[in-house]
C-alpha positions, 0 to 999 in steps of 0.5 A, spaced: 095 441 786 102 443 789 099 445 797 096 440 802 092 443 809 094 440 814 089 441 821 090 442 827 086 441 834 089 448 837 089 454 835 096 456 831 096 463 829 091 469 830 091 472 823 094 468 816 101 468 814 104 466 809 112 465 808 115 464 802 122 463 804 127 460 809 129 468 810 122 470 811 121 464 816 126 467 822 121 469 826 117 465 826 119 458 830 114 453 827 115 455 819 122 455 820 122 448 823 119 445 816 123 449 812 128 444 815 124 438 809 128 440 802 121 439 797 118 446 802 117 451 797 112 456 802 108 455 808 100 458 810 099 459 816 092 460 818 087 460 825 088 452 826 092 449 819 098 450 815 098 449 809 104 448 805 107 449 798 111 443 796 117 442 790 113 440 784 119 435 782 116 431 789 109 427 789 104 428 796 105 421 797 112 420 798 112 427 803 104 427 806 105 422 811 113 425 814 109 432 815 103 430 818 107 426 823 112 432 824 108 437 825 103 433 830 109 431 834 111 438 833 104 441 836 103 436 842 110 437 845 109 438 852 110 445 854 110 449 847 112 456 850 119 453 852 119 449 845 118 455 841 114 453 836 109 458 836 110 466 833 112 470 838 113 476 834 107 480 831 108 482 824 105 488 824 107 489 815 102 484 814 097 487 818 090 488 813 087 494 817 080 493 815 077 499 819 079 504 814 074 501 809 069 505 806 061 503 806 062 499 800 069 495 802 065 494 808 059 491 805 064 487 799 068 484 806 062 482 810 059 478 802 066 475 801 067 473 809 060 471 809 060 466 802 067 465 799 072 465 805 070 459 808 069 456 801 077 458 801 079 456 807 077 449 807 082 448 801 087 451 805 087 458 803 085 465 804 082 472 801 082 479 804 079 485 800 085 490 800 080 495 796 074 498 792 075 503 787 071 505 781 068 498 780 074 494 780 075 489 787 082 488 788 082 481 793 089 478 795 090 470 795 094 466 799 096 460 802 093 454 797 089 460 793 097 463 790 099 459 784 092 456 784 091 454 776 084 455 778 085 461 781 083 466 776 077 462 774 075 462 781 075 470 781 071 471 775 066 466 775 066 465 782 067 471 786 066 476 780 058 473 779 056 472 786 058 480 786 054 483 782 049 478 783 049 482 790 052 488 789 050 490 782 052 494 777 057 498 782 061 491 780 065 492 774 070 486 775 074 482 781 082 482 781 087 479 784 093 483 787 100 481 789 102 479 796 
């Protein structure tokens, strides 16, 4: 209840980022400019939206339409590379390095990109698999899902079922991790 998405028409970041502070916003122009507005609490970036975490003393209704306008004007400037608006700066801290996955990481990834990431996304959030071991999947939640009263249902009667559904009894329970 607290993020709103709000959609692009371009591209915006190739991997999801989420800040959580003005201080973590520094190298990133675009996060940086929104936590100019008092009522941010966090920002998500993702492929081609931004969702943001507002203040919980502020209503959406007073604040929505301020943001669309600002972050449209920001993404159709002219010439973005000299607004600075964009990340410049890779954030390798961030980085899910998938590659490591053993067989049944892979197979837990390709069934959460498959039928629950888009499902996430499309409320302005993301899921990464950080890891499998001894029949517990540990998924990191961010952007939207972060906070989510309605997180921990997710995972367990969501997440948790479609796994064992498709994975068996090699599923003994789905958590989520801290960021």
């Amino acid at each position: 209840p607290d993020v709103m998405k709000f959609v692009a028409n371009q591209m915006i970041v190739k991997e999801n980022i989420e800040i959580l502070s003005i201080d973590e916003a520094q190298d990133y122009p675009i996060a940086k400019e929104l936590f100019s507005f008092p009522f941010v609490e966090s920002i998500f970036l993702s492929n081609n939206y931004i969702a943001i975490r507002k203040k919980k003393e502020v209503e959406w209704e007073n604040i929505a339409m301020q943001l669309r306008s600002f972050i449209s004007d920001l993404l159709n400037k002219t010439d973005n590379e000299e607004k600075n608006i964009y990340i410049k700066k890779e954030d390798k801290k961030r980085e899910r390095i998938t590659t490591n996955f053993n067989d049944e990481e892979k197979e837990i990834s390709e069934i959460i990109n498959q039928y629950i990431k888009p499902a996430v996304e499309s409320d302005g959030g993301a899921i990464t698999l950080e890891s499998f071991e001894m029949g517990i999947v540990k998924l990191n939640l961010s952007g939207a899902c972060s906070g989510c009263p309605s997180a921990s249902l997710t995972l367990k009667q969501g997440i948790e079922t479609l796994l064992k559904d498709k994975l068996g009894d090699k599923i003994k329970e789905v958590v989520a991790t801290e960021s």
